[in-house]
C-alpha positions in Angstrom: -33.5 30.5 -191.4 -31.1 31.2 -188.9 -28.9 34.2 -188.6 -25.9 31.9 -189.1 -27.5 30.5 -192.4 -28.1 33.9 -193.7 -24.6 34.9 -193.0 -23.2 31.7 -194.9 -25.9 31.7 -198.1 -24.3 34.1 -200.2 -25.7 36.3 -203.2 -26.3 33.7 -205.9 -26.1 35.8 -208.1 -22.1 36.8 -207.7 -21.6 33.2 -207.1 -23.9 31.8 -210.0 -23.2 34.8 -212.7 -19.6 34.9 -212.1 -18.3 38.7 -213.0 -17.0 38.4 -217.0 -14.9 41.8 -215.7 -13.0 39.7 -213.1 -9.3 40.8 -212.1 -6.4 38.7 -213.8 -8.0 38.4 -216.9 -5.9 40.9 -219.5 -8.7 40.2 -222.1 -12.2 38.4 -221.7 -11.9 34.9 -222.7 -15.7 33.9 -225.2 -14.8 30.2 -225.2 -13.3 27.9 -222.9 -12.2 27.5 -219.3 -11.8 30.6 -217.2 -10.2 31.5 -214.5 -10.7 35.1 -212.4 -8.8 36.0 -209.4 -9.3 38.2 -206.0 -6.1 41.0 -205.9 -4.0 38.5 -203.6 -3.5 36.2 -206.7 -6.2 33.5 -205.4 -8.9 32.2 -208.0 -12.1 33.8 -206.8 -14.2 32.2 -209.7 -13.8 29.4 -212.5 -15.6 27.7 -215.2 -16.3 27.2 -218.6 -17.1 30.2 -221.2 -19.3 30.0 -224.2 -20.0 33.0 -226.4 -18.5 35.2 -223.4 -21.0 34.0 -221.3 -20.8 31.5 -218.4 -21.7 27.9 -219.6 -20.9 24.4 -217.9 -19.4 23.5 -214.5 -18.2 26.6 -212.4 -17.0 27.1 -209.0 -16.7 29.8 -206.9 -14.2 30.1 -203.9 -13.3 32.0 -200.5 -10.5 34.4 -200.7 -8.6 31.7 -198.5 -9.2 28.9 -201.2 -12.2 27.7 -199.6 -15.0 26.3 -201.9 -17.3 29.0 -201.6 -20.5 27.6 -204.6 -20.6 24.7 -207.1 -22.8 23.4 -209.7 -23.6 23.5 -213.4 -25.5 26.0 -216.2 -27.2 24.1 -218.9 -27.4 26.8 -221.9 -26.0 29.4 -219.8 -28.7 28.9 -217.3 -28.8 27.1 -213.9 -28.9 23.2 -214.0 -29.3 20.6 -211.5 -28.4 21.3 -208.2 -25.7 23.7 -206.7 -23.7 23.4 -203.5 -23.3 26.2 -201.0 -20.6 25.9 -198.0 -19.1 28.5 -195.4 -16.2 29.8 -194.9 -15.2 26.4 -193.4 -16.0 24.5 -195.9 -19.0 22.8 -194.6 -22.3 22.3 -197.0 -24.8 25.1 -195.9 -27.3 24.9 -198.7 -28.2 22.6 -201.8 -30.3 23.9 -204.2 -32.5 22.2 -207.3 -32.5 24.5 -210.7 -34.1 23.4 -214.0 -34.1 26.2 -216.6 -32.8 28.7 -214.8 -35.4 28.6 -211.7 -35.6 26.4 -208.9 -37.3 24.0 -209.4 -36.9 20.9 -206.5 -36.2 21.1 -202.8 -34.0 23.9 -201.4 -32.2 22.3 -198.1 -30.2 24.2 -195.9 -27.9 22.7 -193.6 -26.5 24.0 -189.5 -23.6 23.0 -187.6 -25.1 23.9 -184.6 -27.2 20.8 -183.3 -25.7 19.9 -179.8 -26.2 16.4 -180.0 -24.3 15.8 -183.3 -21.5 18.7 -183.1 -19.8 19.7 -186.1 -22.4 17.4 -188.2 -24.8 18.8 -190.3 -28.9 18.6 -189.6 -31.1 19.4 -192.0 -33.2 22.9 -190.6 -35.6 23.5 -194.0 -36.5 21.3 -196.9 -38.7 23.2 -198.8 -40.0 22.4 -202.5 -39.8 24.8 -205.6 -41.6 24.3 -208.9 -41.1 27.3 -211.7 -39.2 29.3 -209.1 -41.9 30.0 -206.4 -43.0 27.3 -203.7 -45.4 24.4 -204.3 -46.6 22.0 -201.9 -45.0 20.8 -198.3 -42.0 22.5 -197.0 -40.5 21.6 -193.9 -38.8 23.8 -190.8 -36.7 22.0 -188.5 -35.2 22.4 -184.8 -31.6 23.2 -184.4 -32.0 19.2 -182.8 -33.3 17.8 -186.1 -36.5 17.4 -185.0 -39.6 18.6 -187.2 -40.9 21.6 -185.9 -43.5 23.2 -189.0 -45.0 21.9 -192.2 -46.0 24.7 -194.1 -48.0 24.0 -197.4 -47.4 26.6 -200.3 -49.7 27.0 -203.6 -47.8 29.7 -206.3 -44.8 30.6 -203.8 -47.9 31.4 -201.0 -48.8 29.9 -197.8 -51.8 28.4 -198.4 -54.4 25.3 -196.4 -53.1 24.0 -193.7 -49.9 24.2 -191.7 -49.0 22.6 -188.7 -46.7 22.8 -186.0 -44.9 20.1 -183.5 -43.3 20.5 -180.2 -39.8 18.6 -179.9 -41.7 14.8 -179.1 -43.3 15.1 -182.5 -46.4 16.2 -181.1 -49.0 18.2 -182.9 -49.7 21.2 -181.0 -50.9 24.2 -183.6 -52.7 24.5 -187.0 -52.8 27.1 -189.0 -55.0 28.1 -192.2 -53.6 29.9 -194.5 -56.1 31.9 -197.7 -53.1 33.3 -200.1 -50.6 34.1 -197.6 -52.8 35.7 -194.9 -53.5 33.9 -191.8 -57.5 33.4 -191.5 -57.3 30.5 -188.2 -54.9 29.3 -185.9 -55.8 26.7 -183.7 -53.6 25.3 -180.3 -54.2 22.0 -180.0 -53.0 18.6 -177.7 -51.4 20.8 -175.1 -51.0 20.0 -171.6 -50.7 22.8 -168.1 -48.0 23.3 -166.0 -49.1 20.0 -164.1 -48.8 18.0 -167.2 -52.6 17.7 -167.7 -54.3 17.4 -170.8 -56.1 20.6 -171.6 -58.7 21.9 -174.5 -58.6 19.5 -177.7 -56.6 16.3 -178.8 -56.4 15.6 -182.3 -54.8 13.2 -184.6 -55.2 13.4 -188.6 -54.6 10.7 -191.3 -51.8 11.1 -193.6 -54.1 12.9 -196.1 -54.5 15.9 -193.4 -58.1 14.9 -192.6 -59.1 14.4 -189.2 -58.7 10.7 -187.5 -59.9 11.4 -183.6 -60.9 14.4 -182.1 -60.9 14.8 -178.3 -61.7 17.5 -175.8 -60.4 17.6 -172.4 -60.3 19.6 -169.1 -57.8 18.9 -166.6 -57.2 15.7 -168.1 -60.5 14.3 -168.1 -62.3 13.7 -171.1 -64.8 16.8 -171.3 -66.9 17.5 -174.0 -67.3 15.4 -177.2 -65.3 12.4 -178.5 -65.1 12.2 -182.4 -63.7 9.7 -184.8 -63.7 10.2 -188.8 -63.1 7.8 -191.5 -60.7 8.9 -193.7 -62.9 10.5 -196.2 -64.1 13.1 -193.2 -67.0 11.4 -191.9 -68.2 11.3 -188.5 -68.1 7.2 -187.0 -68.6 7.4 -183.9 -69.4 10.6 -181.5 -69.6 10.6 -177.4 -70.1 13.5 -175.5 -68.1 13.6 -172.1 -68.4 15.6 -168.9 -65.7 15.1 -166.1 -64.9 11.9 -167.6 -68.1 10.9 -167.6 -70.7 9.6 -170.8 -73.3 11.8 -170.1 -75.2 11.1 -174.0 -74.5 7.9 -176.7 -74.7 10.1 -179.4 -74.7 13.4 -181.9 -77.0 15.4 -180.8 -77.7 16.3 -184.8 -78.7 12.2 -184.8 -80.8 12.4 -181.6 -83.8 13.3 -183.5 -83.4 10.2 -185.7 -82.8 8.2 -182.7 -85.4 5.4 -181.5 -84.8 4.2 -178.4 -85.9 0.9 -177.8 -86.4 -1.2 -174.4 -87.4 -4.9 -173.3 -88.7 -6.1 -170.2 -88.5 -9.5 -168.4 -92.5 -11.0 -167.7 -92.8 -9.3 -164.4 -91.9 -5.9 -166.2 -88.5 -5.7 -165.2 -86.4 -3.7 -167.3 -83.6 -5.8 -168.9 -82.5 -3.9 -172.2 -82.5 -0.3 -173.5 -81.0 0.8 -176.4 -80.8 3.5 -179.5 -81.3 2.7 -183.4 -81.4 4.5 -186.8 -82.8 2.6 -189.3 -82.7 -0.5 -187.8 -78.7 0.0 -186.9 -77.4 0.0 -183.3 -76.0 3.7 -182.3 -74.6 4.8 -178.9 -75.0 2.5 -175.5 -76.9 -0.6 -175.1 -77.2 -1.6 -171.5 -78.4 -4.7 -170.3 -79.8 -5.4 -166.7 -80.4 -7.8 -164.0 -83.7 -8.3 -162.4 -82.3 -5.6 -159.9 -82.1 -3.1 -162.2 -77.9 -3.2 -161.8 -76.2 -2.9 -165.7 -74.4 -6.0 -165.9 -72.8 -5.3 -169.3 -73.6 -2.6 -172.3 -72.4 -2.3 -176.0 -70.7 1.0 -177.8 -71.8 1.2 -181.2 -70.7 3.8 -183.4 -73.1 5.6 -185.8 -72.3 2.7 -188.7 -73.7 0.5 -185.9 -70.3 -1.4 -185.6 -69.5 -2.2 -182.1 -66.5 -0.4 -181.1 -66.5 -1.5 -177.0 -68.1 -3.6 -174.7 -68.4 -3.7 -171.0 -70.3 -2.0 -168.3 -71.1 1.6 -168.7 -73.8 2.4 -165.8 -76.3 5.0 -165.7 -73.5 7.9 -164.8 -71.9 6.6 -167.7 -69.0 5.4 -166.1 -66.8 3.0 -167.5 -66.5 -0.4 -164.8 -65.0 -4.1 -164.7 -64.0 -6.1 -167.6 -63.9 -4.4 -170.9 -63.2 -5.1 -174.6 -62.7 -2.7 -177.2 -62.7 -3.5 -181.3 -61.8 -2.5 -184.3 -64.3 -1.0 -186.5 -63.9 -4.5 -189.0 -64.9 -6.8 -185.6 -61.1 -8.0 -184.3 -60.1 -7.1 -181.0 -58.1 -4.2 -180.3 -58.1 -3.8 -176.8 -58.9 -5.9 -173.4 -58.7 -5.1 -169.8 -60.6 -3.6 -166.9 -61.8 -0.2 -165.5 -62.2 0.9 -161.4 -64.2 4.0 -161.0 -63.9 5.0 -164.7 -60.1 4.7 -164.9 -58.2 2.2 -166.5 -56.9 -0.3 -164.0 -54.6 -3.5 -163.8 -53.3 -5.4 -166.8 -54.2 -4.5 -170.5 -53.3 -6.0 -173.5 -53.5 -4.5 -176.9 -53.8 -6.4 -180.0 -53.2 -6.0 -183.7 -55.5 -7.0 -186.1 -54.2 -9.9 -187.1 -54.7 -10.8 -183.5 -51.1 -10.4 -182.4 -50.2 -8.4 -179.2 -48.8 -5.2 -179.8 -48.7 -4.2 -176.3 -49.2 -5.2 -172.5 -49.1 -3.6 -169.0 -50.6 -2.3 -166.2 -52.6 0.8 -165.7 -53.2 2.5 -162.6 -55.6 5.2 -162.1 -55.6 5.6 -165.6 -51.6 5.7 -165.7 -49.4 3.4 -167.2 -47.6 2.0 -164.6 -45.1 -0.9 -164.1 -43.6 -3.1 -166.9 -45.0 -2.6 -170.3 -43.9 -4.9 -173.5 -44.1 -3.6 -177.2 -44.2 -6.5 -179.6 -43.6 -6.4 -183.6 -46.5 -7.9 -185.6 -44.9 -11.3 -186.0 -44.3 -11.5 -182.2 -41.1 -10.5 -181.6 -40.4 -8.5 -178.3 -40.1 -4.1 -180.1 -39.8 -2.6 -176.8 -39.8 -3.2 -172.5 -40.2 -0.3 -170.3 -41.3 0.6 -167.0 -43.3 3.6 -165.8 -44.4 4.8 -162.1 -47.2 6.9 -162.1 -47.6 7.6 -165.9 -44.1 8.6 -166.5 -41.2 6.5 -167.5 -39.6 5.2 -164.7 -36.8 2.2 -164.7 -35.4 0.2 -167.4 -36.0 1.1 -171.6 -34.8 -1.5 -173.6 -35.8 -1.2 -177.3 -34.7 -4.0 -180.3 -34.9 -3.9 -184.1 -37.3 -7.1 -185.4 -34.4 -9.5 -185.0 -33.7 -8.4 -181.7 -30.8 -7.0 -181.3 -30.9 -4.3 -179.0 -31.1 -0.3 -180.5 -31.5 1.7 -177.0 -31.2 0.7 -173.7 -30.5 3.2 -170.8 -32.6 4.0 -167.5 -35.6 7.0 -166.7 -36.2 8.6 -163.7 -39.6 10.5 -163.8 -39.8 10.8 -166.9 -36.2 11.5 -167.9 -33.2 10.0 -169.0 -31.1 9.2 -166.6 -27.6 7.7 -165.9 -26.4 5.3 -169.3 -27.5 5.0 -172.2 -26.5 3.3 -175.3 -27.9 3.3 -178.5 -26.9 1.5 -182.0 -27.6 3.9 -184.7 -26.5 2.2 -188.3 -22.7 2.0 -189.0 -21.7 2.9 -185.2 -22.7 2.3 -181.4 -23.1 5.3 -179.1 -22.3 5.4 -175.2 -22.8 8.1 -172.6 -24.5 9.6 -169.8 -27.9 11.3 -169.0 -28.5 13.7 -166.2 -31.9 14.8 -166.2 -32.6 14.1 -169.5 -29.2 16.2 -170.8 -26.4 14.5 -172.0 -23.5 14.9 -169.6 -19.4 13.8 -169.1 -18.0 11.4 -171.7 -19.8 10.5 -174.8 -17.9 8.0 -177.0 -18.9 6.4 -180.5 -18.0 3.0 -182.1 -17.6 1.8 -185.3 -19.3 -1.7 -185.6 -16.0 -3.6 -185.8 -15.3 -1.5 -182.5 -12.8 1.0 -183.3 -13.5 4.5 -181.7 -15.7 7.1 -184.1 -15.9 10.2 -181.4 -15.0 11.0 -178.2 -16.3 14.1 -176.2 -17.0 15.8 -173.1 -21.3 17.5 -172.6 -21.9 19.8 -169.7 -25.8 20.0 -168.9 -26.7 18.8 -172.6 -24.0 21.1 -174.6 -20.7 20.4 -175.9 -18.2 21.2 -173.6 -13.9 21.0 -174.4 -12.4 18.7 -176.7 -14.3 16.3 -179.2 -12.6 14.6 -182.0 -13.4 12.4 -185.0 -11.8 9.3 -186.4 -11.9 7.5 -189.7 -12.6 3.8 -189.6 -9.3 3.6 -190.0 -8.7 4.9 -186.6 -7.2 7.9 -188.3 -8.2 10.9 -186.4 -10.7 13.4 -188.4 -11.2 16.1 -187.3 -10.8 18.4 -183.9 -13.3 20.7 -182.1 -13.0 22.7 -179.2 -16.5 24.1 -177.6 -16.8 26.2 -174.1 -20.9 25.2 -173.0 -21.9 25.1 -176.5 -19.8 28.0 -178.2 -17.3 27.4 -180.9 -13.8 28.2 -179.3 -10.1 27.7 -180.5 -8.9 25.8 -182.7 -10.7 23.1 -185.2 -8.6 21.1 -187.5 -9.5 18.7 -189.9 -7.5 15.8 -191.2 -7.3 13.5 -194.2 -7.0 9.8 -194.3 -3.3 9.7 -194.0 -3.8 11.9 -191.0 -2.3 14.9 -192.9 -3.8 18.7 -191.6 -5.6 19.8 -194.2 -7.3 23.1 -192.6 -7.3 25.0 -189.4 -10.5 26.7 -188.4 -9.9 29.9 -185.5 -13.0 30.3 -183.7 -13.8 33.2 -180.9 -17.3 33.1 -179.4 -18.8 31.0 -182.0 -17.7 33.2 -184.9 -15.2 31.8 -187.5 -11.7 34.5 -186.7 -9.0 33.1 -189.1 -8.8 30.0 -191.5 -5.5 28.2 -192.2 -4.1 31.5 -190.5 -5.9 34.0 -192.5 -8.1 36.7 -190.7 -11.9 36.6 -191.7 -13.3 39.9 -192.2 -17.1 39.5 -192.9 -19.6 42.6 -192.7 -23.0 41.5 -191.1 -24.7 42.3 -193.9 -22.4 40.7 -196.8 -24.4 38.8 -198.5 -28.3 37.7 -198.8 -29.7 34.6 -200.4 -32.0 35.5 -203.5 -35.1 34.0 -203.3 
């Protein structure tokens, strides 16, 4: 949790417990509502009393009237879930109790997300049962993006936990034995020159391993797994500089019979492996010259997973087809020198096309088409060199369009407009930053927000509307920091609040100075 979220999650207990002793109260009142006040005359606390202890709905609040807690106590203990908010009113934390323990997900909330300013993202989600942690919790970039999956057993990190860069890439796993960290493993990371390096995984849902690859400088090097998804090995290729240098395990080589055929003048014209009768690794078949003129990938179930020519280097060459473990095509195209090369088309296995394009050098490159299973056009793009390069166009299954904008290697560049649920959004990319005017639409057209980025951060004046057209609300930000004035507005377009801000730090609300010690308050947990 960020230093801001600490600063804003304040002790639950003198929110939750309320102090019976509060000011303004000449005696203590045992039943009914309740009302206690800070020395300025403004209700600090409120709620309802039962035996002289706090019972029912109660709120807590700000010494500038600002909501401060909310929620409920279910035979005097804590119920449901309770609300947390700053000092400007803005919902920091929600919290799930059931007999006085948490018991649900805890979510905190930041204001600090540079693409959605003054909105809230989610930055933890993490699950309580009994008041300790139980299963999945989830961390999240300032951006909204996930960033850790941590799973707890008895309020302890324990198994696996993962960790994503900001594409939603896997790139660390962790193993956790009652809170102590036994493994950590980096995993489907590329250098400095954008090549793949050391392993490439992918898991099923269930957290057991789908695909396992190894590379070096972005060549396959090493051995290529696939599991099904009760963990067993279908299919293993070992790999060096690219290159199949042996069909299979080397824990199944000893079960292996290998098994050729030759023409009537002794000419080699088939050689392949078998367990038990079942086809495993390559089967290459030749000419009368000796030349491989097409070959068969089985995997250790003996289903055919490719076929094409593989020769005696093991390099991958002309026309190939690859399959789905069940038979259906997944995959057809062609290889040059081991590299993908010219058009490929991907299929789902309905037979559909999912995909299409060109490769070059083993690059996507050119125009690519993304298709929805019954056929409708998902996404176009183009790419140069294995980046995107050109037009992105992407459409929901009825095809209307959801983003469209332009890449230059690799980045976002120039417009971009995308249609996210109740509203449209226009602006600019520079290098993959957002940058000048941003606007938002409602769907009937009328505007939603207006404001200015500098080099990916807020920068001046945004505002907010209603779909009335009403303005909302009113920020100010200098490259990303808080500054001046924020007001906020209701439907009528009445002020309801004025927030000071000085070097992202909350100074005075509706006029009244904030005094906050750094350490003033500390979630329990």
């Amino acid at each position: 949790m960020n230093a801001r979220m600490v600063k804003y999650c304040f002790v639950i207990v003198l929110s939750l417990v309320v102090s019976v002793i509060g000011r303004g109260q000449d005696e203590p009142v045992k039943n009914g509502f309740v009302q206690f006040f800070y020395p300025n005359g403004q209700v600090s606390s409120e709620g309802i009393m039962r035996e002289g202890k706090p019972d029912g709905y109660w709120r807590t609040y700000y010494v500038t009237g600002v909501v401060k807690s909310e929620g409920k106590r279910t035979n005097y203990l804590l119920d449901s879930t309770w609300n947390f908010y700053n000092q400007a009113g803005e919902l920091v934390q929600q919290i799930d109790y059931k007999l006085g323990e948490k018991s649900g997900y805890s979510i905190t909330y930041s204001y600090d997300n540079p693409l959605k300013p003054g909105r809230p993202t989610v930055i933890s989600k993490e699950l309580y049962l009994n008041g300790k942690k139980e299963g999945n919790s989830f961390y999240y970039y300032p951006t909204g993006e996930l960033k850790q999956m941590v799973y707890y057993r008895d309020g302890k990190k324990h198994g696996l936990a993962r960790e994503y860069s900001r594409d939603s890439t896997l790139v660390t796993v962790m193993d956790y034995n009652e809170n102590y960290l036994v493994n950590r493993e980096r995993i489907n990371r590329k250098d400095a020159q954008g090549r793949k390096q050391g392993t490439f995984r992918d898991y099923y849902e269930s957290g057991r391993i789908k695909r396992e690859v190894n590379y070096l400088d972005d060549q396959m090097h090493g051995y290529y797994r696939e599991f099904d998804g009760s963990g067993e090995i279908v299919m293993a290729i070992r790999y060096e500089r690219g290159k199949i240098i042996e069909e299979i395990d080397e824990d199944l080589r000893e079960l292996l019979d290998m098994k050729s055929t030759y023409d009537e003048q002794g000419r080699l014209i088939f050689r392949g492996g078998y367990i038990e009768d079942k086809p495993v690794g390559i089967h290459r078949y030749y000419d009368t010259t000796g030349t491989v003129i097409n070959a068969h990938l089985y995997n250790e179930n003996g289903e055919k997973i490719s076929e094409g020519i593989i020769d005696e280097q093991g390099r991958r060459m002309g026309a190939w087809t690859d399959f789905y473990t069940s038979g259906e095509v997944r995959a057809k195209g062609t290889y040059l020198n081991n590299q993908q090369s010219g058009s490929w088309t991907f299929f789902y296995r309905s037979g559909s096309i999912e995909q299409k394009g060109r490769f070059e050098r083993g690059r996507f490159h050119g125009s690519w088409t993304w298709y929805y299973p019954n056929g409708n056009v998902w996404r176009e793009e183009w790419y140069l060199n294995g980046r995107e390069d050109g037009e992105f166009v992407e459409y929901d299954q009825g095809g209307q369009i959801l983003a469209r904008g332009q890449y230059v290697n690799g980045e976002k560049n120039g417009e971009w407009l995308y249609q996210v649920g109740d509203h449209t959004e226009r602006g600019n990319y520079v290098i993959g930053l957002r940058e000048g005017e941003w606007k938002y639409f409602y769907n009937d057209g009328i505007l939603k927000y207006e404001g200015y980025y500098s080099r990916g951060n807020p920068d001046k004046k945004h505002k907010y509307y209603y779909p009335s057209g009403v303005l909302k609300e009113e920020q100010y930000y200098e490259m990303g920091i808080r500054e001046k004035n924020w007001k906020k507005y209701d439907e009528e377009g009445n002020l309801m609040m004025t927030i000071t801000y000085r070097n992202n730090r909350e100074q005075r609300i509706n006029g009244i100075r904030i005094k906050l010690p750094e350490n003033d308050v500390t979630l329990i947990r």
